[in-house]
N, C-alpha and C positions, 0 to 999 in steps of 0.2 A: 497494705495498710488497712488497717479497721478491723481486720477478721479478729471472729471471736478469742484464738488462743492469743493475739498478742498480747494483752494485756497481761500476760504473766509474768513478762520481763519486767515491766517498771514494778508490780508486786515484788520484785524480788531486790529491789533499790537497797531498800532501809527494811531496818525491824519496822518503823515506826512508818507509817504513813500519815503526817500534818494535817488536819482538815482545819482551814480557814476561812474565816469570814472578816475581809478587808474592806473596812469603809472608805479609806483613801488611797486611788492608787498610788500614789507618789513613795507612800512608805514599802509599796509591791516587794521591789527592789532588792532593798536593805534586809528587809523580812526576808527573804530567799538565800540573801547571801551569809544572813545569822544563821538558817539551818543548815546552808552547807555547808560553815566553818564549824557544825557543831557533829557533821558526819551525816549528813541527813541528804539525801540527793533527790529528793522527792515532795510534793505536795499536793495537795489538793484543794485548790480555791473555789469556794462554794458559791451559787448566783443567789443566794441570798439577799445580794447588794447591790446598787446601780456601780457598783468597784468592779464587779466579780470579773466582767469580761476585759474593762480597761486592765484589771493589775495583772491578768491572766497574759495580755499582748504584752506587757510590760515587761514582765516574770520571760517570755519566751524567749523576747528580744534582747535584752538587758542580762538577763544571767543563764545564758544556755546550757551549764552545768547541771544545773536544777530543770529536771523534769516536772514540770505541771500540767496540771489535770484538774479539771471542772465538775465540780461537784453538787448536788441539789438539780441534776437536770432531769425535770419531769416531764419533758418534751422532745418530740423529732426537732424542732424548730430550736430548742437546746443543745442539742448532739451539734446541730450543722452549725448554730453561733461559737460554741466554742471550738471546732475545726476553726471555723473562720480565725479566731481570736488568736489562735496559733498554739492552742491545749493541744499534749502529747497524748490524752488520755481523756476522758468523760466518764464520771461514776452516776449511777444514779439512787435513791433512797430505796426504790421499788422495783417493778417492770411490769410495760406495758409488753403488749403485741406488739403494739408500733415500733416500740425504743428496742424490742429485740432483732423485731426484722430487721429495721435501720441500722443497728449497731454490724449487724454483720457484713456490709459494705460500705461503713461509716470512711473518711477518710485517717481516723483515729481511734485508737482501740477505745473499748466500752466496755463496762465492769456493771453490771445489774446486781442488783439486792433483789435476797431472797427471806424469808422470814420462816417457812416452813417447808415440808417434806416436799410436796404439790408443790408450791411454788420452785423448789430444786430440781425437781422432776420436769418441767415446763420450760426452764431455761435450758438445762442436760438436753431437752427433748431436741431444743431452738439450734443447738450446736455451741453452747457457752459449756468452758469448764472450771470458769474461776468466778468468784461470787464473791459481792458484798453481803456481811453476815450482822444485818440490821434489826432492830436495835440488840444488838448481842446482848447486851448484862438481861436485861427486861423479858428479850424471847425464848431464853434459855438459856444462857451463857455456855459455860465449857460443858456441862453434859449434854445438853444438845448439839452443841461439834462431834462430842465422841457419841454419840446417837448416830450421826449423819454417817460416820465414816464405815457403818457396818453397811450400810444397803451402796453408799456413792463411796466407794473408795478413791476412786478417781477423780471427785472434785475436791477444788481448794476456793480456800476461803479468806477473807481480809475483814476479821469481825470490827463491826465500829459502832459503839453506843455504850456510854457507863463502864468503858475501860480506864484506867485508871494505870499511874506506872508501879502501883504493888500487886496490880495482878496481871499486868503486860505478862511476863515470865510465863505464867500459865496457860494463859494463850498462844505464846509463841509456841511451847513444846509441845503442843498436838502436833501430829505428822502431817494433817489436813490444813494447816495453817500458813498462811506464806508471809502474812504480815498484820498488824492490827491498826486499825485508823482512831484518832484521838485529836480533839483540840487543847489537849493541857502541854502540848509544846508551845504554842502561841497563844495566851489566855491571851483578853481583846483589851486589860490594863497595860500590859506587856508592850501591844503594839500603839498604842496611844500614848503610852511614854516613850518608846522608841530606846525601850531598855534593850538594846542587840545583844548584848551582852548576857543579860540573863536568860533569853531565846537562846543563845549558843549550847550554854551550858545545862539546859533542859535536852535539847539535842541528842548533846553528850550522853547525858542520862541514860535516854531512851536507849542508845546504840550500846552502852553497857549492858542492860536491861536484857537488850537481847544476845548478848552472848554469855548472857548467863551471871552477871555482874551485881553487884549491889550498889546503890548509893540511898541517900536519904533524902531524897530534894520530899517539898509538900507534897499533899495529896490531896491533887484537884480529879473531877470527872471528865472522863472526853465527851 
């Protein structure tokens, strides 16, 4: 448990990997069970909120079909709350020294963000081969992946920032890509209406999306 390659597996859930920020846990649940009836088996509940940890034990306990994973942790003392919490997974925006070393004997896998060359080369160095590729649209979106895969062929990535589902597509189809992280599956009107319904069918979307599919739903930013 914790070492650096697990984290590949749950990358490989969904196209789409959910990044959520829940104000209330009670709706945790329901939220979970609208992405997996929408084909989605995965998310990532971010500590943004005094929610994050309660809807995280909530989500583990409650809907075990759905893997969750803790998100916005900028701390060792973050990796080991959401272990506790009962998160399959911990991502982080960044990486420390700390959050690498820890990570590789975490009792849950860990996904570090990287933003440049040095920073890929630092985690590769640490024993990590899968990255959060943050903020993707702003730090160079798809040319900067197809940059990366000449010198790191062997890392993979899970871009997340200013994706959006009319250019998910083009992020999927890099080879280096195993999935891309987005809040426009759960915008946060969405979850305060308790519209399950239209979470389902963004889902959907998304899981088209990545096998190559079309639909027209809006165009929000992740």
């Amino acid at each position: 448990m914790g070492h650096a390659t697990d984290i590949e597996r749950f990358l490989k859930i969904s196209p789409v990997l959910p990044v959520v920020t829940i104000e209330d846990a009670a709706s945790a649940c329901d939220l979970a069970r609208a992405l997996l009836a929408g084909g989605v088996g995965v998310m990532e509940v971010t500590l943004r909120s005094a929610a994050g940890l309660p809807a995280i034990e909530a989500i583990a306990r409650g809907v075990p079909d759905v893997s969750v994973g803790a998100g916005s942790v900028l701390r060792v003392a973050d990796l080991h709350a959401a272990a506790d919490a009962g998160a399959a997974f911990a991502v982080s925006p960044g990486a420390t020294s700390a959050l690498l070393d820890a990570g590789r004997s975490a009792r849950i896998a860990y996904l570090p963000a990287i933003a440049t060359a040095s920073e890929l080369m630092t985690g590769m160095d640490a024993g990590y081969g899968c990255f959060k590729y943050f903020p993707a649209a702003s730090a160079g979106g798809l040319e900067m992946l197809r940059a990366f895969a000449g010198p790191f062929p062997q890392a993979r990535f899970c871009p997340t920032g200013g994706i959006t589902e009319r250019t998910l597509a083009s992020y999927l189809a890099l080879p280096n890509v195993l999935c891309a992280g987005g809040s426009w599956l759960t915008p946060r009107d969405l979850i305060a209406s308790h519209d399950w319904a239209r979470i389902t069918r963004l889902a959907r979307v998304a899981c088209r999306m990545g096998r190559g599919g079309k639909d027209t739903a809006p165009n929000n930013s992740a």
